[in-house]
C-alpha positions, 0 to 999 in steps of 0.5 A: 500500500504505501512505496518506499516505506521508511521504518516507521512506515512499516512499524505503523503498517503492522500496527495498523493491521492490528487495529483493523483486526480489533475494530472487525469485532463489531462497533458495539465496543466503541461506546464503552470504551469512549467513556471509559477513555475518558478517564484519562483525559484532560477534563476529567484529571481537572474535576478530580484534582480540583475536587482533592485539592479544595475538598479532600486533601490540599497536600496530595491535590497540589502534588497531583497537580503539579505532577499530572501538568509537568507530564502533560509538558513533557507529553505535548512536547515529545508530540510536537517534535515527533511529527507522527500520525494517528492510525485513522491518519495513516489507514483510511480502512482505520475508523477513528471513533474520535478525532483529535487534531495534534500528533500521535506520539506518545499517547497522552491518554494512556499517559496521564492514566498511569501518571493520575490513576498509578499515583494515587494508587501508590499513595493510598497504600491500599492494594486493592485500590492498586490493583484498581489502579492498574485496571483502570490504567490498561482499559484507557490504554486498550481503548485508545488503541481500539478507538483507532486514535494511538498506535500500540507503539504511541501507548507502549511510549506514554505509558513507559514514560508515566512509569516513569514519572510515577517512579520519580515523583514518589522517589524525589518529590519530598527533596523537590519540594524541600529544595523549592522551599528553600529557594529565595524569590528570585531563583524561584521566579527564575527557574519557574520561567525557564521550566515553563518557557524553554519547552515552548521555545524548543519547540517552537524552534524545531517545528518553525525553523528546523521543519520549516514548511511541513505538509501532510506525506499524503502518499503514505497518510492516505487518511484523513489528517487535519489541517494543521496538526503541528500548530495544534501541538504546539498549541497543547504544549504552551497550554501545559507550560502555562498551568505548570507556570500558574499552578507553581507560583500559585502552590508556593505563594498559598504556602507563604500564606499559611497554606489551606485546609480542606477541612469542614462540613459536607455543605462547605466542601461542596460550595468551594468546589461550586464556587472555584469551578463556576469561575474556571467556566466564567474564564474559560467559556469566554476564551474559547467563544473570543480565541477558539478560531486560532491555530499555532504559535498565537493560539499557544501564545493566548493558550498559555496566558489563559490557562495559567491564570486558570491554575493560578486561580486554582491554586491560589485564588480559589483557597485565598477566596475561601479562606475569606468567605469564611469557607475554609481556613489556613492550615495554620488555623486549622491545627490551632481549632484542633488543639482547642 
């Protein structure tokens, strides 16, 4: 089917026939699987951190979300410089019973599925919940490749690489966080900007001046490719960067403020969450009305503004609001009630 096949190509061909092999069971798999994706996606892993950091447990909420964000940095920016399609992209026989505009490679479902649910499975101790964990973990990796949206290899990658950061989250993350605190401003400021700033930059120097003027290979991508999968990626990439910008200045500027309790009634949780999500709606709604048209460096651009005020509210605005209305109270406070 497809001439002077690189190896890529011929890995891909292999791969594809899989998937065609899987999708010949029937479509009546598609509808479970689609919702069963959703469980490493993007907006669920937001719902779940916001709930755990403003109801449950600030500590765990503000590693996971600073780990699950880093993650995603390093997952759009592997996509952007990899240039690699999606099975529906590659093979036109190849149902893609979703659709997603940035490259393939890794797959940050299966990703962020490992990263969240492996995580919070080896934190809580519990081997039931691992054992959870890892259920949950292989029915989002599965469904991706099903759905015809990731190559076995994608998955293969995203996983490896949320094992990865697992491992090293739960090895280093006390050291980090020790050294982090120890930081004065200045250092701190600095090394955030560059954490956030130097993968747009790599990118975008790779993708403008490197690939130049990149277009779809349409004699081995005989599917329907988007139009502008590079822009798209890129774009995914800065939105990382800025929740990772706005959600570390805004963790460590809550903590010099005496941090945050979650603690209190059932009523007051849930009126936080109200309250915090319905202005991360109020913002994000807007945008995405104003900027939703853009592509490429000034979607990122404005991508990376928007969502790093989100995670800046999450993490600071939000507890700061709470703590003033009268919703919940500093850590601080907290320990002082529990004395009494």
């Amino acid at each position: 089917m497809h001439d002077q096949q690189s190896p890529l190509d011929t890995l891909w061909n292999v791969e594809s026939g899989v998937i065609r092999w899987l999708q010949g069971a029937g479509d009546w798999l598609a509808v479970p699987l689609g919702g069963l994706t959703h469980l490493g996606s993007q907006g669920v892993f937001i719902v779940l951190a916001a709930v755990l950091f403003w109801c449950v447990n600030p500590s765990l909420g503000g590693r996971l979300i600073v780990v699950v964000i880093a993650s995603g940095v390093l997952n759009n920016l592997l996509k952007s410089i990899s240039y690699t399609p999606r099975p529906y992209w590659f093979d036109a026989r190849i149902t893609g019973y979703q659709h997603h505009a940035s490259f393939g490679m890794p797959s940050g479902h299966s990703q962020a599925a490992m990263v969240v649910w492996g995580y919070l499975g080896i934190r809580s101790g519990r081997r039931a919940l691992m054992w959870a964990a890892g259920v949950v973990i292989l029915l989002v990796a599965f469904s991706r490749i099903y759905l015809g949206v990731h190559f076995i290899s994608d998955v293969v990658v995203g996983l490896t690489l949320g094992a990865l950061i697992v491992w090293a989250t739960l090895r280093y993350e006390d050291r980090v966080l020790a050294w982090w605190r120890g930081l004065d401003t200045t250092r701190r400021l600095t090394y955030l900007s560059l954490a956030a700033v130097v993968p747009c930059a790599l990118a975008t120097t790779w993708q403008l001046g490197v690939r130049g003027a990149w277009v779809v290979p349409t004699t081995e991508w005989i599917g329907a490719t988007p139009a502008d999968p590079a822009g798209h990626s890129l774009a995914g990439l800065y939105t990382a960067c800025g929740g990772l910008f706005g959600s570390v200045l805004g963790l460590t500027l809550l903590y010099g403020r005496g941090w945050y309790s979650a603690e209190g009634s059932v009523v007051a949780r849930v009126a936080r969450f109200a309250l915090g999500i319905s202005v991360v709606a109020l913002i994000a709604a807007p945008t995405e009305l104003l900027f939703g048209g853009l592509t490429g460096v000034t979607d990122g651009l404005v991508s990376f503004v928007v969502y790093g005020a989100l995670a800046f509210w999450a993490t600071y605005g939000a507890p700061r609001l709470f703590i003033a209305s009268g919703l919940a109270t500093t850590a601080q406070e907290a320990e002082s009630a529990d004395r009494r």
